[in-house]
C-alpha positions as CSV (number, residue, x, y, z in Angstrom):
1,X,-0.7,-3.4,-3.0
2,X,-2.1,-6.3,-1.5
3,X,-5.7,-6.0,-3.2
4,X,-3.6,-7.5,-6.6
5,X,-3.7,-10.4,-4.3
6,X,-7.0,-10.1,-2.5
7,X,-8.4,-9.8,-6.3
8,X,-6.7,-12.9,-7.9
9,X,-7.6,-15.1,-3.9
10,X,-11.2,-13.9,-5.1
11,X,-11.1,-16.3,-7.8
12,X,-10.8,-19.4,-5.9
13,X,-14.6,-19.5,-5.8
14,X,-15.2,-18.9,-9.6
15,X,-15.2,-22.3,-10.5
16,X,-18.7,-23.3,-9.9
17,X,-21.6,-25.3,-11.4
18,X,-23.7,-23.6,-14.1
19,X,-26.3,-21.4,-13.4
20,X,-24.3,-19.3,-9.9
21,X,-23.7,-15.6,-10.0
22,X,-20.4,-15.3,-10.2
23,X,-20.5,-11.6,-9.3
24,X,-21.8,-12.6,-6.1
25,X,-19.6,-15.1,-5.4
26,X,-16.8,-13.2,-6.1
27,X,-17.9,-10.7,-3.5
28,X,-18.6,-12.9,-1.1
29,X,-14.9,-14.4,-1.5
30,X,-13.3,-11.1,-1.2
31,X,-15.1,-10.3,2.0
32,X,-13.6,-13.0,3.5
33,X,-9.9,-12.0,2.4
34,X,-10.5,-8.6,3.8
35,X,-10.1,-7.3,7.0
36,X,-13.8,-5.3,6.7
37,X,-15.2,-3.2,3.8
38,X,-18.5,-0.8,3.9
39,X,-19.5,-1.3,1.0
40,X,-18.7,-3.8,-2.3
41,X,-19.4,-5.0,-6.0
42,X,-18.0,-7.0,-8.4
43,X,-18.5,-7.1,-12.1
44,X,-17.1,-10.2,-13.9
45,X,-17.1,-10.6,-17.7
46,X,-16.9,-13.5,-19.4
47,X,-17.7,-14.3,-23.6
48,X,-18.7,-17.3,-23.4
49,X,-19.2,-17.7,-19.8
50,X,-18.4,-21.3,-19.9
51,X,-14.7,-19.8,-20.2
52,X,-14.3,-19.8,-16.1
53,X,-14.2,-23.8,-15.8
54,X,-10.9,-23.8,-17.7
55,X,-9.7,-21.0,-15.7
56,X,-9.9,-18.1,-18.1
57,X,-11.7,-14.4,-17.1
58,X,-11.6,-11.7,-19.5
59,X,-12.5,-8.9,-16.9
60,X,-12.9,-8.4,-13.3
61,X,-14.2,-4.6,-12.0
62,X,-14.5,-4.1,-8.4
63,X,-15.7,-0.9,-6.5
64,X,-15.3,-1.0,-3.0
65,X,-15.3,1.8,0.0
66,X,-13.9,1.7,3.6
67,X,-11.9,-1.3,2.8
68,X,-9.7,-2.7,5.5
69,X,-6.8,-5.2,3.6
70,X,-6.2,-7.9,5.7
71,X,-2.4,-7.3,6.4
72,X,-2.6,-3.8,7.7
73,X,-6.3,-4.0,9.1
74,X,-6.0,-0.6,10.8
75,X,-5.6,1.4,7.5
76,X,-9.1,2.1,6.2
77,X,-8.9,2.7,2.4
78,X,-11.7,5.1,1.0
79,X,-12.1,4.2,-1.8
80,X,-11.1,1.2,-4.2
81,X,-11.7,0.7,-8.1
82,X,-9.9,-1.8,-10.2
83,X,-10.3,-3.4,-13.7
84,X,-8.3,-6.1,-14.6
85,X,-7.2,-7.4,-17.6
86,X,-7.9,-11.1,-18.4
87,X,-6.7,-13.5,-15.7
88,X,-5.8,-17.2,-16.4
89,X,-6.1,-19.8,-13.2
90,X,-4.7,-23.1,-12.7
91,X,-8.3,-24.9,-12.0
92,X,-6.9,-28.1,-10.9
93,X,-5.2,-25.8,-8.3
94,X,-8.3,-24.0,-7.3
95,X,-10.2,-27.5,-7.0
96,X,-7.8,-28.0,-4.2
97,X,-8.1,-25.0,-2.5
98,X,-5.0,-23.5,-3.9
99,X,-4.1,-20.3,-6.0
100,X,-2.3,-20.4,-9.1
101,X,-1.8,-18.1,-11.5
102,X,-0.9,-19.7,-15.0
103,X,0.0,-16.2,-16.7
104,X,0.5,-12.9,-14.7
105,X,-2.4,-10.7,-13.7
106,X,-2.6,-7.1,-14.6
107,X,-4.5,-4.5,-13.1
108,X,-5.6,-1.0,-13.4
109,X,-6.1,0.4,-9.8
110,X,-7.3,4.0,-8.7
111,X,-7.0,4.7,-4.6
112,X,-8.5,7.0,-2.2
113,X,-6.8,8.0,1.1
114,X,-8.5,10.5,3.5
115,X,-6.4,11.8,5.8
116,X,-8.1,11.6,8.8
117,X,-8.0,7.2,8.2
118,X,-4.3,7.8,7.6
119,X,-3.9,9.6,10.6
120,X,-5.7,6.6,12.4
121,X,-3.1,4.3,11.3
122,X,-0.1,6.1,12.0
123,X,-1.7,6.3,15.5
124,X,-1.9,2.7,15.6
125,X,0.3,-0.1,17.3
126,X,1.4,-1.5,14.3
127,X,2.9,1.8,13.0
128,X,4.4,2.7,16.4
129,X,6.2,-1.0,16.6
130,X,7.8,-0.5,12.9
131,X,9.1,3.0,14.3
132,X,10.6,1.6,17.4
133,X,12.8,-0.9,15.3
134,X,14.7,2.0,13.3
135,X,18.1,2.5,14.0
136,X,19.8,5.9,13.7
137,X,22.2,8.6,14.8
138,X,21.8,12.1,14.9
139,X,25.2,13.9,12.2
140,X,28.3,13.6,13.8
141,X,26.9,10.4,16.0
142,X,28.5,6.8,15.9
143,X,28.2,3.9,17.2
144,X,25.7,1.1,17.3
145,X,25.3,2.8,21.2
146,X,23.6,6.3,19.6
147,X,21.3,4.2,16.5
148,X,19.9,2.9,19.9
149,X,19.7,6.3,21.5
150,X,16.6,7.7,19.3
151,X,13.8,7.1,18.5
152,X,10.2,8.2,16.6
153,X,7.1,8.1,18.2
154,X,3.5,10.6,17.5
155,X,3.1,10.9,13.6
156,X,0.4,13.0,12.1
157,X,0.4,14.2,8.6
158,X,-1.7,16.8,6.8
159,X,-2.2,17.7,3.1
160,X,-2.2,21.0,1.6
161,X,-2.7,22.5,-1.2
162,X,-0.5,21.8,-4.3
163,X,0.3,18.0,-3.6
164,X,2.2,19.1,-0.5
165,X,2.6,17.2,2.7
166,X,3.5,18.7,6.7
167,X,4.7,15.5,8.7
168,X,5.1,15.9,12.6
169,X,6.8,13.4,14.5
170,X,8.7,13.6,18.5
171,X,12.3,12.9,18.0
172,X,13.0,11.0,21.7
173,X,15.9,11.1,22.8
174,X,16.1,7.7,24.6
175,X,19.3,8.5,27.2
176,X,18.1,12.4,28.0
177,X,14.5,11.5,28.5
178,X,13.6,14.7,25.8
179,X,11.0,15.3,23.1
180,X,12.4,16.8,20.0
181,X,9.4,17.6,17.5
182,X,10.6,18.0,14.0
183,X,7.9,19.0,10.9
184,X,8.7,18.3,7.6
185,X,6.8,19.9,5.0
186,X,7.5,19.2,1.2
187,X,5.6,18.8,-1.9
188,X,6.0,15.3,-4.0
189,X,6.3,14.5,-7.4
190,X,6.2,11.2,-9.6
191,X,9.5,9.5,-11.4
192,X,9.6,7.5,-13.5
193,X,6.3,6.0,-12.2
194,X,8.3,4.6,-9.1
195,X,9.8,6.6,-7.3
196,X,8.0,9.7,-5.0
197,X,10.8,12.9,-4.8
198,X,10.2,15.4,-2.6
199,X,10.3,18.3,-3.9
200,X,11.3,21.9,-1.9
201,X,11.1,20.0,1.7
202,X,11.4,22.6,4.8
203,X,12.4,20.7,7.7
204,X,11.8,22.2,11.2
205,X,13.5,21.2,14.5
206,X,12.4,22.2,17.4
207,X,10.7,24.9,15.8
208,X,14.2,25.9,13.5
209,X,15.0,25.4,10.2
210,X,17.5,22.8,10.1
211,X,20.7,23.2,7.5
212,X,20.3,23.2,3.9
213,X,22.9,20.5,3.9
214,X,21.0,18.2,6.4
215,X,17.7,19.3,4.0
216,X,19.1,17.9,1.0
217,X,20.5,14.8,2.6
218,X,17.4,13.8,3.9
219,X,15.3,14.5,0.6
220,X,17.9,12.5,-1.7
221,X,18.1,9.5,0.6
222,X,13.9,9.8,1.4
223,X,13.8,9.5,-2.9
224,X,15.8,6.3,-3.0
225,X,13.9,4.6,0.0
226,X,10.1,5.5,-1.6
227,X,10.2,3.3,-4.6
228,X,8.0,0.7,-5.6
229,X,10.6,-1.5,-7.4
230,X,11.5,-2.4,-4.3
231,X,8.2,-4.8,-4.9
232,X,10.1,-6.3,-7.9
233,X,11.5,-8.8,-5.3
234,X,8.3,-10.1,-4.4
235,X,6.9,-10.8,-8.0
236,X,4.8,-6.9,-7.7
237,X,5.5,-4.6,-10.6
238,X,3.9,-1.1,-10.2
239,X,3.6,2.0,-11.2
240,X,2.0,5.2,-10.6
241,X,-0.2,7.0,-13.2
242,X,-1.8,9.5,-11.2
243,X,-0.9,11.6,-8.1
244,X,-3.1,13.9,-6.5
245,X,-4.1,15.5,-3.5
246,X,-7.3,17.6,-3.1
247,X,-10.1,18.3,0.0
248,X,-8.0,16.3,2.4
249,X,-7.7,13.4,-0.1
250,X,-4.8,12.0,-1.6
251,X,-5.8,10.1,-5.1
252,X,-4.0,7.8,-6.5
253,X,-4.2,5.6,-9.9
254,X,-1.6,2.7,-10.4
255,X,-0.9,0.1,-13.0
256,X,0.4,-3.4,-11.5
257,X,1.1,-6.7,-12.6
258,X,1.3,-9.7,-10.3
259,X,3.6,-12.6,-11.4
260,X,2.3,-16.6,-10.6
261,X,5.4,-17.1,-8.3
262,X,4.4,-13.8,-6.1
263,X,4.6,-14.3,-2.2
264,X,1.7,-12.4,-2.7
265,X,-0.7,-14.9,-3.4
266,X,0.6,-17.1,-0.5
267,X,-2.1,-16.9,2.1
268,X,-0.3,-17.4,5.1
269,X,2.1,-14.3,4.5
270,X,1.9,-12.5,8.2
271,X,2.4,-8.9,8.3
272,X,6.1,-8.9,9.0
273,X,6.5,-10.3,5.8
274,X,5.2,-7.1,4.0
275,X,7.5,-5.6,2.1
């Protein structure tokens, strides 16, 4: 979600003497917030144009592909498309090299993962050092002792057909020196435009299906974790429109508003402080 942000930074370089491109500009300022991008435009719309010195944008559409976001900079997004709705700045803020927001920005926002970039990224550091700090024990385990016993390491996910999902992951068993590999396979639907349910999840260890009981567990307490109001706390309010996965592509179209106060905007948030 942090292109809300990137898009709103962008405007610190709209206030400008008459006669610039502000299109350009605005590129230009969003390649800097970015981590990399292939490729990148920016339409802004303004009636009359002299509206950006006070602060005021009616529009802002950005096309972008193979788009790196500065916080997780070894996630490659394909694709990128978002159309704002009109965005009010503090300018005496800007003029100081500051972001404000004097009203909350909205957004329309459509995304395209491939899954051989997604793939990359679970294979990556970053991934692999959020893994190692979760803590838990297998049923019928206690003790802080076993959440330190096990741990995930080797993700990989593939998409099939009918918005379905197979995750692979090694179990390690930390005290035993073992490799357990489980497979999850499930399909995912939309609630409520904020929360992902999986829906039918098969879930294989060691190459046998595990309980029902254990199935359903996991599924109910996987719903409750994937839900974007958990971005509510950071001044983030999303939701999903569109869910799709075709061709080794999951598609994605979200509405979101950013709120002034957002830790978003702040640009010294490190990526431990991603929510």
């Amino acid at each position: 979600m942090e292109i809300v942000a990137i898009i709103a930074s962008a405007l610190m370089a709209l206030v400008t003497p008459a006669g610039v491109v502000l299109d350009t500009l605005a590129a230009d300022a969003l390649r800097r917030q970015v981590a990399g991008v292939d490729d990148l435009s920016v339409r802004i719309d303004n009636v009359p144009n002299y509206q950006v010195i006070h602060g005021r944008i009616d529009q802002v559409r950005l096309a972008a592909r193979g788009i790196y976001p500065r916080q997780l900079p070894d996630l490659r997004i394909a694709a990128i498309d978002l159309e704002t709705d009109p965005v009010a700045v503090d300018v005496g803020a800007l003029q100081r090299g500051q972001l404000k927001l004097n009203t909350p920005a909205q957004a329309a926002l459509r995304l395209r993962l491939q899954a051989t970039d997604i793939n990359a990224f679970l294979a990556s550091p970053q991934v692999q050092t959020w893994l190692d700090t979760l803590q838990f024990s297998l049923p019928g385990e206690v003790g802080a002792r076993e959440q330190q016993r096990y741990g995930l390491a080797n993700p990989t996910l593939e998409f099939l057909d009918g918005d379905r999902f197979r995750l692979m992951v090694d179990l390690e068993d930390r005290v035993l020196a073992d490799t357990i590999p489980i497979v999850l396979e499930t399909g995912v639907a939309v609630v409520n435009g904020h929360r992902l349910e999986l829906i039918q999840p098969r879930l294989e260890i060691e190459g046998e299906l595990a309980p029902p009981g254990l199935v359903t567990t996991f599924a109910e307490g996987a719903s409750q974790e994937f839900s974007l109001r958990r971005l509510e706390a950071w001044g983030l309010t999303s939701r999903i429109l569109a869910f799709n996965v075709r061709d080794n592509e999951l598609d994605i179209a979200l509405f979101a508003r950013l709120d002034p106060n957002s830790p978003f905007l702040q640009p010294q948030t490190s990526p431990e402080q991603t929510p």
